[in-house]
C-alpha positions in Angstrom: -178.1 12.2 98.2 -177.8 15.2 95.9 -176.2 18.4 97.7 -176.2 21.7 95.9 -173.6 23.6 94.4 -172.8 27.2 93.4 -170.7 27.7 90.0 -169.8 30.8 88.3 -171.8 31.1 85.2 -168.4 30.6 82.9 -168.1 27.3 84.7 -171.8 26.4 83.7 -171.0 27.4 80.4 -167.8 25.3 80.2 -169.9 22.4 80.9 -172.8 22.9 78.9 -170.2 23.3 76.2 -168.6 19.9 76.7 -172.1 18.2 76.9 -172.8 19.4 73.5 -169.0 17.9 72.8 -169.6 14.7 74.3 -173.0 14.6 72.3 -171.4 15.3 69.0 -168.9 13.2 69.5 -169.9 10.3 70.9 -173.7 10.3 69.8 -174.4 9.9 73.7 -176.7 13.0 76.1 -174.8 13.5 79.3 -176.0 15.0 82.6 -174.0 17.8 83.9 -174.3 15.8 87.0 -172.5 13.0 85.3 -170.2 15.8 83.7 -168.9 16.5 87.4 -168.9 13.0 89.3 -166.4 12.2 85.8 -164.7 15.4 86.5 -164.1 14.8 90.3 -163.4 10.9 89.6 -160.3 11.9 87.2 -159.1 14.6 89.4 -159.1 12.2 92.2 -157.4 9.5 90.2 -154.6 11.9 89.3 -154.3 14.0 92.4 -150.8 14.9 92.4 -151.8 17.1 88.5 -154.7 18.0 90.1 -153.3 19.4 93.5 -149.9 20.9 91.0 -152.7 22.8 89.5 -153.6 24.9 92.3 -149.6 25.7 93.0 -148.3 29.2 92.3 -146.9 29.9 88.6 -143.8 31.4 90.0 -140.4 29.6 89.0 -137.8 32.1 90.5 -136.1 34.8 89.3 -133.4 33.9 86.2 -129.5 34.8 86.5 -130.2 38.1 85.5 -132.8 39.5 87.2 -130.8 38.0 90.3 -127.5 39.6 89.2 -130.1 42.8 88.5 -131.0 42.9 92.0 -128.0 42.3 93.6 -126.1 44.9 91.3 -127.1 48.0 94.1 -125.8 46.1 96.7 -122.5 46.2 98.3 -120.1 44.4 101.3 -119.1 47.0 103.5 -116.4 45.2 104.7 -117.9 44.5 108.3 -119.2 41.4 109.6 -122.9 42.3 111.2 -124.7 39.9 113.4 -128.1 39.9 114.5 -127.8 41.4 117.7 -125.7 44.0 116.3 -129.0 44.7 113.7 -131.3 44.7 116.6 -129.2 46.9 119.0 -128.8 49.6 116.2 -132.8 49.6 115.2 -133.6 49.7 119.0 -130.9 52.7 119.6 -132.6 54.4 116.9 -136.1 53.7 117.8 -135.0 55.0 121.0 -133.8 58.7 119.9 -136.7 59.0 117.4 -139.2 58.7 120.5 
């Protein structure tokens, strides 16, 4: 059973471009159709790439940029809890109403 499936015209010309690879190289015509069930086959085979793939770029920050962010901060010398946090915001939330 075929279904259908909407693809961004830069995807239809990515595989149009590796059927006329494929031809070249190998001497053989291929169907987008079998373009994607070979796609989708090696993707499935090597899921863990595949799924990596989709995973945010973002590494951290380095030593520096840490150090960088840190530098305007300062201990003031007082331990602070959460309740102390939460009493201060709700005293003040309190005045400013």
């Amino acid at each position: 059973m075929a279904t259908s499936v909407k693809i961004a015209t830069d995807t239809k010309d990515k595989l149009e471009q590796l059927q006329a690879e494929i031809k070249l190289e190998t001497g053989r015509k291929v169907t987008q159709q079998e373009l994607l069930d070979r796609l989708v086959s090696h993707g499935f085979d090597s899921k863990e790439a595949f799924i990596d793939s989709f995973r945010d770029d973002f590494e951290g920050l380095s030593e520096g940029e840490i150090e960088q962010f840190f530098s305007g901060t300062f201990a003031s010398g007082s331990a602070i809890d959460e309740d102390d946090i939460d009493r201060i915001l709700y005293e003040q939330e309190a005045v400013n109403e």
